[in-house]
C-alpha positions in Angstrom: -3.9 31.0 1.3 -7.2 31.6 0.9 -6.9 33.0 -2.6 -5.1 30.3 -3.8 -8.0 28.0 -2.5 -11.2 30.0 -4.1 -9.2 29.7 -7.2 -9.7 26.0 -6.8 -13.2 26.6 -5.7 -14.0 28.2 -8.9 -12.2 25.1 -10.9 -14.5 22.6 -8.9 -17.7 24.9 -9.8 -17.0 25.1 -13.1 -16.1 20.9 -13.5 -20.0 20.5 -11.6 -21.5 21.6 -14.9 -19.8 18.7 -16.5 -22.3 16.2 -14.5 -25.3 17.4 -16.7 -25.6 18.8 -20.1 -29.2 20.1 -19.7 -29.6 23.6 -18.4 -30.0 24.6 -14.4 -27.1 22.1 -13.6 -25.3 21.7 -10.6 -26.4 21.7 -7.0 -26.1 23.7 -3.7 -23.8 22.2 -0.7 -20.2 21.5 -1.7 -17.0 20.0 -0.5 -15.2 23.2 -2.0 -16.6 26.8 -2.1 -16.5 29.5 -4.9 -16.3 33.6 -5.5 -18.0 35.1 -2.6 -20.1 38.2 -1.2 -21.2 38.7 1.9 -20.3 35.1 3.6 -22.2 33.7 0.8 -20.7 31.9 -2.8 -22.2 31.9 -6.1 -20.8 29.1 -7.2 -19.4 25.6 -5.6 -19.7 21.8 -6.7 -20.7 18.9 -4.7 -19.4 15.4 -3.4 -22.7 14.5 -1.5 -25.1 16.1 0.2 -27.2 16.6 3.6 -30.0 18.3 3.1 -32.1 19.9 5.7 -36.0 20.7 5.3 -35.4 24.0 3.9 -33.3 22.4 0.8 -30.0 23.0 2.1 -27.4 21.7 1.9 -24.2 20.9 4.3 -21.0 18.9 3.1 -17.4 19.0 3.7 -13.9 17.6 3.0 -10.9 17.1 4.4 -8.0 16.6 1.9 -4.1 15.3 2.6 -2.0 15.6 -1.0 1.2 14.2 -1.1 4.1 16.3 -3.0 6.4 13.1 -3.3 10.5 13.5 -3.7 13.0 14.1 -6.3 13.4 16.9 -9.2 9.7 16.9 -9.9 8.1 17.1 -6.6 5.2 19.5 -5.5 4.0 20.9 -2.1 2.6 19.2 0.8 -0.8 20.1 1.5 -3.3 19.7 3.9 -7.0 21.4 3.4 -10.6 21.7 5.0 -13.2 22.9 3.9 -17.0 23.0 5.3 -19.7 24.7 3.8 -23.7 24.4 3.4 -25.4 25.6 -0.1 -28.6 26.0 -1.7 -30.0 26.6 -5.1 -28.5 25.7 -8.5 -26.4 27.0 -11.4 -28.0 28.2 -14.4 -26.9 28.2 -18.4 -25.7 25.2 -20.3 -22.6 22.0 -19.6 -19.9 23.1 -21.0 -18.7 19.3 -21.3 -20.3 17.3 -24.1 -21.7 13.9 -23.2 -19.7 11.3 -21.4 -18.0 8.5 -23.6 -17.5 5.5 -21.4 -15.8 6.9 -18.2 -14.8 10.1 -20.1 -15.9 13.4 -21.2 -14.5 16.9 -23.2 -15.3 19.9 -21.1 -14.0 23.4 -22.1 -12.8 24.9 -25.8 -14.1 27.5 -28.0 -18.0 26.3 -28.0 -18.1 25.3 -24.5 -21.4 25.9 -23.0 -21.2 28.5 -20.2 -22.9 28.3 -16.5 -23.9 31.1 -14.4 -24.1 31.6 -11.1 -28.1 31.0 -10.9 -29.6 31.1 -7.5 -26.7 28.8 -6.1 -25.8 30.5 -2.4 -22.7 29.2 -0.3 -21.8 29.8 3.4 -18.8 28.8 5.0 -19.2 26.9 8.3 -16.7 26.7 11.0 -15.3 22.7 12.5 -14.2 25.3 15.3 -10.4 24.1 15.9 -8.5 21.0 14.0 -5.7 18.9 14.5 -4.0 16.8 11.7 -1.7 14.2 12.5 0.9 11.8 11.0 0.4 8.8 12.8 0.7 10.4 16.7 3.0 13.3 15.7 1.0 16.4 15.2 1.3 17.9 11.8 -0.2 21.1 12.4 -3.1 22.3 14.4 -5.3 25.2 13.0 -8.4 27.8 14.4 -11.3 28.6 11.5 -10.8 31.9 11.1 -12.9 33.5 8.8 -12.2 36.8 6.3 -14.2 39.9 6.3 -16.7 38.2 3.8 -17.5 35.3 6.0 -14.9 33.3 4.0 -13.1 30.7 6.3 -10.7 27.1 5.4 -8.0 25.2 6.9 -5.0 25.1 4.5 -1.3 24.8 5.3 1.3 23.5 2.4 5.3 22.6 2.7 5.8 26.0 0.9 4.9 28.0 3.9 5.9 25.3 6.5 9.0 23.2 5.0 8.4 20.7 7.8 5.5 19.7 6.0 5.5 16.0 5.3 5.1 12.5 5.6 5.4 8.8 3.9 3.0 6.7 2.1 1.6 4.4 4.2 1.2 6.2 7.3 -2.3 6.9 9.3 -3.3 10.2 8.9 -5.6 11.9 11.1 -8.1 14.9 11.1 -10.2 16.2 14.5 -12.5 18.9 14.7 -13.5 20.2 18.1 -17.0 21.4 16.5 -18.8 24.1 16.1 -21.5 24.1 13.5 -20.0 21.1 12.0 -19.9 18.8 15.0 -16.8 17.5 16.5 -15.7 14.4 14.5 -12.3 12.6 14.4 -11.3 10.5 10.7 -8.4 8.8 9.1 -7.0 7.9 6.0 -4.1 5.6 4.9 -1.7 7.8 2.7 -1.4 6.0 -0.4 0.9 4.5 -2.2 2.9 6.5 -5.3 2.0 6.0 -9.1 3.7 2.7 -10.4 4.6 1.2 -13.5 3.2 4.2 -16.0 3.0 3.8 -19.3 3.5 5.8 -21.0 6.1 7.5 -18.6 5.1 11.0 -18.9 7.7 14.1 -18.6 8.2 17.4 -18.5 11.0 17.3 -20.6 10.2 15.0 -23.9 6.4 15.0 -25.1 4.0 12.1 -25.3 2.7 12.1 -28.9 -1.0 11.2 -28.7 -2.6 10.3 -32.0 -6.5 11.6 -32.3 -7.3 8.8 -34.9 -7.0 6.1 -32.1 -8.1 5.3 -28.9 -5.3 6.0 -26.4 -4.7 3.7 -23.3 -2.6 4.8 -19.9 -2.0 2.2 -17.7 -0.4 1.6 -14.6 0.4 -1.4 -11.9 -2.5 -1.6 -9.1 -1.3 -1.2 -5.6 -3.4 -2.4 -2.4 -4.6 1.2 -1.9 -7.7 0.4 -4.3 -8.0 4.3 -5.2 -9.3 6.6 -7.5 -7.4 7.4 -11.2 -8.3 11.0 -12.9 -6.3 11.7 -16.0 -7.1 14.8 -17.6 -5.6 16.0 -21.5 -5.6 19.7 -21.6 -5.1 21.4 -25.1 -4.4 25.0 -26.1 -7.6 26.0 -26.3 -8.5 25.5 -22.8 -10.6 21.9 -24.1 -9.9 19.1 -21.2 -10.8 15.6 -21.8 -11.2 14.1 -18.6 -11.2 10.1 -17.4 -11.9 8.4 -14.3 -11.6 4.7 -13.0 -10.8 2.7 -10.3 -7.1 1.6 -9.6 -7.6 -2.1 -9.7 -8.5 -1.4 -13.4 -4.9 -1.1 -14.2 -5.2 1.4 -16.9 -7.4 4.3 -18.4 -9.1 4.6 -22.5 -9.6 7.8 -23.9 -11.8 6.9 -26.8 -11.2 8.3 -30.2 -14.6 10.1 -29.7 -13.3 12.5 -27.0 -9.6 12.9 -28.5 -10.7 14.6 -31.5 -12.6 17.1 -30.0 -9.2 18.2 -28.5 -7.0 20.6 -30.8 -3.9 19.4 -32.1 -0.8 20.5 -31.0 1.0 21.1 -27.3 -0.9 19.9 -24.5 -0.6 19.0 -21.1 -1.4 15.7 -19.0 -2.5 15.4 -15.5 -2.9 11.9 -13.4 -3.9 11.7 -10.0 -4.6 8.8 -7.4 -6.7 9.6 -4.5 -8.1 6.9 -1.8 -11.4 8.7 0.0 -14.1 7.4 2.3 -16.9 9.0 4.2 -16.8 10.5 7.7 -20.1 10.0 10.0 -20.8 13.4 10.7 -24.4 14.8 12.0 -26.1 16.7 9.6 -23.4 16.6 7.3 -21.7 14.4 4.4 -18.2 15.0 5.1 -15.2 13.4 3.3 -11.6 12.6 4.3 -9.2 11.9 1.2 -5.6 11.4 0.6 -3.9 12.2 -2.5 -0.8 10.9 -4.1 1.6 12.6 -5.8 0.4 13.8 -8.9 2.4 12.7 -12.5 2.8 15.5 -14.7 3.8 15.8 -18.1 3.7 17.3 -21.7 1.8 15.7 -25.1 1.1 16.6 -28.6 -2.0 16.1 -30.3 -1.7 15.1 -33.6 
């Protein structure tokens, strides 16, 4: 699992560049770790910080995704991860300037970051305990690889049992080690609703590049967090975030037509976070809904 995980590590370091187009971006401490030597990363984004006197920095997240039901449902997953990080990447953005509450990352030109002086450790919650409501979902030790490398991760793939409803309370404890003990829970969110356009799999969205294009959705009480991310061939994402009581998303013409036309792919996500008083630490608990996935073409 823990492959699988540093490949999302990498994902996160290389979205952290999009926060800055100016050389030296990104940060130490992150919720997600990167590639690794030593017990140490060279790369890793972050969702808040806790710095110590030294610079450093110690953060954390804890993450429930729903899979949902039906012909196009995903995995169940449950992950933690804990690490403290100093320095900074090097090199330039490879997103261009935000437009409104979006931004095109990636393509042929993108500007490429390095590495830098950025250093991550992984820490250890010692043992956690996840819970639907009082039935215990799974409980897991830290235990670390032979580089120093250590998450919590189980999905439905590898445990079918795996599951539970929107709506319900669920629950994280850590018995603590050097991230102190800490208990946190999160309502599981409600699915997508009302979409439109209703993407697919099967029959293509046609997006136009000559106009703004508008997603929307109906709000639900969960008052979460909407990403929507256009993907073209070349490997160029144009990425958009707002709040769910917004009702709906804008990609403006701007960031469309820096997209190549043709296939693509779309991505939306809800997730409903909140902090999680932790000593030393900025530590996150989040649950996600299932994502909507589909196929478009630029034209």
């Amino acid at each position: 699992m823990m492959n699988r995980f540093l490949g999302l590590a990498v994902a996160l370091a290389f979205l952290a560049g999009c926060t800055s187009n100016n050389s030296g971006s990104g940060g130490g401490g992150a919720s997600s770790g990167g590639t690794s030597s030593g017990g140490t990363s060279s790369s890793g984004s972050s969702s808040g910080s806790s710095a110590d006197d030294g610079g450093a920095v110690t953060a954390g997240e804890v993450s429930f995704a729903s899979g949902g039901s039906g012909a196009s449902a995903g995995a169940y997953t449950i992950v933690a991860v804990f690490d403290r990080g100093s320095g900074h990447l090097d090199g330039t953005s490879p997103c261009t300037a935000a437009v409104g509450n979006c931004q095109f990352c990636g393509g042929p030109d993108a500007g490429k970051t390095t590495p830098g002086n950025l250093q991550i450790s992984f820490l250890s919650a010692g043992t956690m305990t996840f819970q639907d409501g009082t039935t215990t979902l799974a409980t897991i030790p830290y235990v670390g690889d032979d580089a120093g490398d250590g998450d919590y991760e189980i999905d439905s793939n590898s445990t079918p049992t795996l599951t539970w409803a929107d709506g319900v309370t669920l629950t994280a404890s850590a018995t603590g080690a050097e991230i102190p003990a800490f208990t946190a829970s999160i309502t599981a969110p409600q699915d997508i609703a009302g979409l439109s356009p209703a993407f697919s799999l099967v029959a293509a969205v046609t997006i136009p590049t000559s106009s703004a294009f508008v997603v929307s959705w109906t709000p639900s009480t969960d008052d979460g967090q909407f990403s929507l991310v256009l993907g073209d061939l070349t490997g160029g994402t144009a990425q958009c975030t707002g709040a769910e009581s917004a009702g709906s998303l804008t990609v403006p013409t701007a960031i469309l037509q820096q997209l190549g036309t043709g296939g693509g792919t779309v991505t939306l996500e809800k997730t409903v976070s909140k902090p999680v008083p932790v000593t030393g630490a900025t530590v996150t608990i989040q649950a996600v809904a299932p994502q909507v996935e589909g196929s478009v073409t630029f034209e």
